[in-house]
Structure formats: C-alpha cells, structure tokens
C-alpha positions in Angstrom: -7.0 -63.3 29.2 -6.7 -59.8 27.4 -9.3 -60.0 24.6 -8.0 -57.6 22.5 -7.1 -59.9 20.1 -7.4 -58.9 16.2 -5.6 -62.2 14.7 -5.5 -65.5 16.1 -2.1 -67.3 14.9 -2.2 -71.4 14.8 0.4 -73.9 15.1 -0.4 -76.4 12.5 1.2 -79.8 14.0 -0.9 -81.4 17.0 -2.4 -78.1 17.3 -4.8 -78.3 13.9 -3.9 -81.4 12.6 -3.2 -84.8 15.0 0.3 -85.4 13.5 2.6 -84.9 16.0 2.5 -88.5 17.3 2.6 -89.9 13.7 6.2 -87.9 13.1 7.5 -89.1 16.5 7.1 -92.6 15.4 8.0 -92.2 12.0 11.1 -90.8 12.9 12.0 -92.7 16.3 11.9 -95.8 13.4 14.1 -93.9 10.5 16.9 -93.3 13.6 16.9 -96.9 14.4 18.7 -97.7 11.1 21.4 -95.2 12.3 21.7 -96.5 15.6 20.1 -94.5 17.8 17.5 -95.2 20.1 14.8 -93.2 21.7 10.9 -93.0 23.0 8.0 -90.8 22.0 9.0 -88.6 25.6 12.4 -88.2 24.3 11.1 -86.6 21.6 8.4 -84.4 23.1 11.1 -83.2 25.0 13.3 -82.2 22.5 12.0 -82.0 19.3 8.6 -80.9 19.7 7.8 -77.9 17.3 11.6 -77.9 15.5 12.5 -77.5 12.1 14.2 -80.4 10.6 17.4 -78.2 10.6 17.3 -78.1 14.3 16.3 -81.4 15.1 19.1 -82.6 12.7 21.7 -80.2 14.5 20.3 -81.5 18.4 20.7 -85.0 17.3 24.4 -83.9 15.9 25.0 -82.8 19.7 23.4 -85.6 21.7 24.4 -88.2 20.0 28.0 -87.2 17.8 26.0 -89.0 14.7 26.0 -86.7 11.6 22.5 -87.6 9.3 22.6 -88.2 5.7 21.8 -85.7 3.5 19.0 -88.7 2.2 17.9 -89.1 5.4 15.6 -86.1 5.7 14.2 -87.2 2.6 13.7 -90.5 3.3 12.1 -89.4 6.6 9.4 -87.2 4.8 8.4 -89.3 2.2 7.6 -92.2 5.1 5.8 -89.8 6.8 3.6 -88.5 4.1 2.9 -92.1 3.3 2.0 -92.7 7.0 -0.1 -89.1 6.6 -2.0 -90.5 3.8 -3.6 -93.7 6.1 -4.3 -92.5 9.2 -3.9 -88.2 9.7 -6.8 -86.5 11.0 -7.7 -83.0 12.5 -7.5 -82.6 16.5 -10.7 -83.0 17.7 -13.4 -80.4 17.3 -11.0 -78.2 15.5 -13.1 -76.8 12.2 -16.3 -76.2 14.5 -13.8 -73.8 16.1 -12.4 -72.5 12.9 -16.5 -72.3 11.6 -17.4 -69.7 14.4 -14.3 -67.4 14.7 -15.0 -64.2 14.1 -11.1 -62.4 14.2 -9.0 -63.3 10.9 -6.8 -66.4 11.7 -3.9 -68.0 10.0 -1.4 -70.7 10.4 2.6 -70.7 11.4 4.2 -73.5 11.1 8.0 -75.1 11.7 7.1 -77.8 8.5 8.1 -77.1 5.0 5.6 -75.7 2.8 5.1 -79.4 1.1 4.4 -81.2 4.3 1.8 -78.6 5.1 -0.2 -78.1 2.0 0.0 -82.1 1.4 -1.2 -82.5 5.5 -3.9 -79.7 5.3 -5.0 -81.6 2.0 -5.3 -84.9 3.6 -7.7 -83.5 6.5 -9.5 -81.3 4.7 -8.2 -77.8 6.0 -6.4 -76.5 2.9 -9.3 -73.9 2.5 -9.6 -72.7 5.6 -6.2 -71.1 5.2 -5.9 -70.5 1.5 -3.0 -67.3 1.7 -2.9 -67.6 4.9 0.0 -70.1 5.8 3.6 -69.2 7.1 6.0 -71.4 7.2 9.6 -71.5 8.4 11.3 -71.6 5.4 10.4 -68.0 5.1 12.7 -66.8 8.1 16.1 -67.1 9.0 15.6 -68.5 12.5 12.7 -70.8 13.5 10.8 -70.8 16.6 11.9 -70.7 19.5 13.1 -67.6 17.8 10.1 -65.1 17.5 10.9 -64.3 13.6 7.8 -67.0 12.2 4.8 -65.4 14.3 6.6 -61.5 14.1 6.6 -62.5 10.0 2.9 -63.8 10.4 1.4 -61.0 12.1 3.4 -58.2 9.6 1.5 -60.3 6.6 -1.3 -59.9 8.0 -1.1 -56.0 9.5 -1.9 -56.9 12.8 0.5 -55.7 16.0 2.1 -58.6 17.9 0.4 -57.6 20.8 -3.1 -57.9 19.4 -2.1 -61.5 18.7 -3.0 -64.8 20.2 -1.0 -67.8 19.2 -1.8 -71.6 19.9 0.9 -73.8 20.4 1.0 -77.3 21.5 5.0 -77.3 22.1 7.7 -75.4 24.1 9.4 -74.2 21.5 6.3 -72.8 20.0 5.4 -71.0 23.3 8.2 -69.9 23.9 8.6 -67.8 20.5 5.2 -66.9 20.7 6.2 -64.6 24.5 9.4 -64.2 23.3 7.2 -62.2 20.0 5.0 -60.5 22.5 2.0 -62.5 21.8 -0.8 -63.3 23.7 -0.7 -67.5 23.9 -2.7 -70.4 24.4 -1.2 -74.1 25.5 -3.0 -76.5 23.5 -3.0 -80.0 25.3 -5.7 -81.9 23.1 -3.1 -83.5 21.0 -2.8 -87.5 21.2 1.3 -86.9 21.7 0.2 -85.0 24.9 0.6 -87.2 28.5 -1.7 -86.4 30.9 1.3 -85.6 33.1 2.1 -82.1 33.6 3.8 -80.7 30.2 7.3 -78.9 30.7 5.4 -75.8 28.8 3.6 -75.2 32.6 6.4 -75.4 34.6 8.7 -73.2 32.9 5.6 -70.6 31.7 2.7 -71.5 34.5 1.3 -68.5 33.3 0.4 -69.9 30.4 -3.8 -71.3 30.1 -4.0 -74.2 28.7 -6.7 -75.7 26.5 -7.5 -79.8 26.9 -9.7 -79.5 23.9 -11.0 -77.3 21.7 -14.8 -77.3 23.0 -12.9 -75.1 25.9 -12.2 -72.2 23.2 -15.2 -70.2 23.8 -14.7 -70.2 27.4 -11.4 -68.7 26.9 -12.2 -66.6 24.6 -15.8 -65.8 24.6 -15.8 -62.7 22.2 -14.0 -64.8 19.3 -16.2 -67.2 18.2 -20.4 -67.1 17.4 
C-alpha cells in the first residue's frame, strides 16, 4: 500500500469499538415486535455501517412496514442499556492508537450521543477529543463519500493522503468512492470467517484480521 498517508480516518462501530454485533441483536429483537423477522447475516448484509435514516428507509422497501417515529428511540435507548453491560474495544485497538505516529480521527454513521456515550463506556473518549465526525453533519451518509471528504477538510489533509478503516461495505465503498486509501477491518465479532461481500465486490481491498497486523501494513505509521 501507498504510504503516503498524512491522516488515518476510523470507523468507530466494529472497527474501534465491538458494537456491531450488540446493535444487530438489539435491533433484530426491537423488529420482532413489528413483525418482522431476520438473522444477524441479514443484517451484515444490509445494514452494516447505515444511518438509522437508511436503515429505516431499506426496511420501508423490503418489507412495506413504515417504523414509528418511537421506534428509533426505543431502539437507542435498549442499546445504550445493552452498551453499558457488555461494550468493549476490538481487540488490541488502543496499543494501535498508542503508537501512531500520523494524526487520526473518527467518522462515524451514529449520532453524536451514541458515539460520545460508546467511546465513554470503553474508554476511548480521549483519544479523539475534537476529532470525531459524525453523520449528522452531512447531507448524505456513507456510502456517499460526503462523511470522510468532511473529515479530511477538518482536518486539512487531501483525500488522497488519507487511509480509512472500515469494517462494512458501505463504509468502503464511500471511503474509494472519496478517493481514500482503505483498509478492510475483519477483527470484529459480527465478522464470519466466510469471505465478506466487501472482497468480492472490491478484492483489491487488504484486509486486516486484527489489529496486531497494523504495523505490517503500515510499517511507517506506528513506533
């Protein structure tokens, strides 16, 4: 991979923070009380890395039910509770975020509450003090390219001295379709050991298992 990388952009669900198989469940149980069901691959498929907004909208589509405004709501709130027992960081994550030595910060499809109270919880919240974008500051969420173009004009840095890490297709997506440099994180415990939809459309793409591969990637960004 190019190293000419001057900011390194993180995904914050099942990238820094093990959350992504938390929300699946949380909200494959909230749907049940409207009638639909599906399975954690359903929604790695299709609502990995979404907004809300678009997750509402897809469900809208594929299954001609309309959610409560309350549901939303009600959805976060369970979550948060199910944040508070049992959220932690992927593993090896802040001996990464210890040794970089490129500025780094976080972009994110969760609303700004979900992130600061999930960053609290795991103990990441200084790591990226004024340094977290979420996308409630863009008109069109990833797999649009607005979130990481916004990130990297925050933080002065050209798109294509960028590397992103993203765990989901939509994330990856936005991060090529930005002009990015991009890195398929696998490590998360949502992750099958199956080949993920991300390397067949984008086999380009190196992927990271863990994070103690980092350095090997990218040897000139870390001590």
């Amino acid at each position: 991979m190019n190293n000419n990388i001057d900011l390194i952009i993180f995904d914050c669900d099942g990238v820094l923070i093990d959350s992504e198989i938390i929300s699946a469940t949380v909200l494959i149980d909230k749907l049940l009380t409207v009638g639909i069901t599906i399975d954690i691959d359903y929604v790695q498929r299709h609502f990995l890395g979404c907004s809300f907004s678009s997750v509402k909208d897809m469900i809208h589509d594929q299954f001609n039910v309309t959610l409560a405004n309350s549901f939303e709501y009600e959805y976060r709130i369970a979550l948060l509770e199910e944040f508070d027992k049992s959220l932690q960081t992927t593993e090896g994550i802040k001996t990464i975020l210890n040794q970089l030595t490129v500025p780094f910060c976080l972009a994110t499809s969760s609303s700004p509450k979900r992130t600061e109270t999930a960053l609290n919880i795991v103990g990441l919240t200084s790591y990226f003090s004024q340094r977290i974008f979420t996308a409630a500051e863009v008109i069109n969420g990833k797999p649009a390219p607005d979130l990481f173009l916004h990130a990297a004009n925050k933080m002065k840095v050209k798109p294509e001295n960028c590397l992103v890490i993203e765990d989901s297709m939509a994330g990856v997506t936005a991060a090529l379709a930005a002009g990015m440099k991009v890195i398929h994180y696998k490590g998360g415990l949502h992750m099958s050991d199956e080949e993920h939809a991300v390397s067949k459309a984008y086999p380009e793409v190196e992927v990271m298992r863990h994070w103690n591969e980092f350095t090997k990637l990218q040897p000139t960004l870390s001590n």
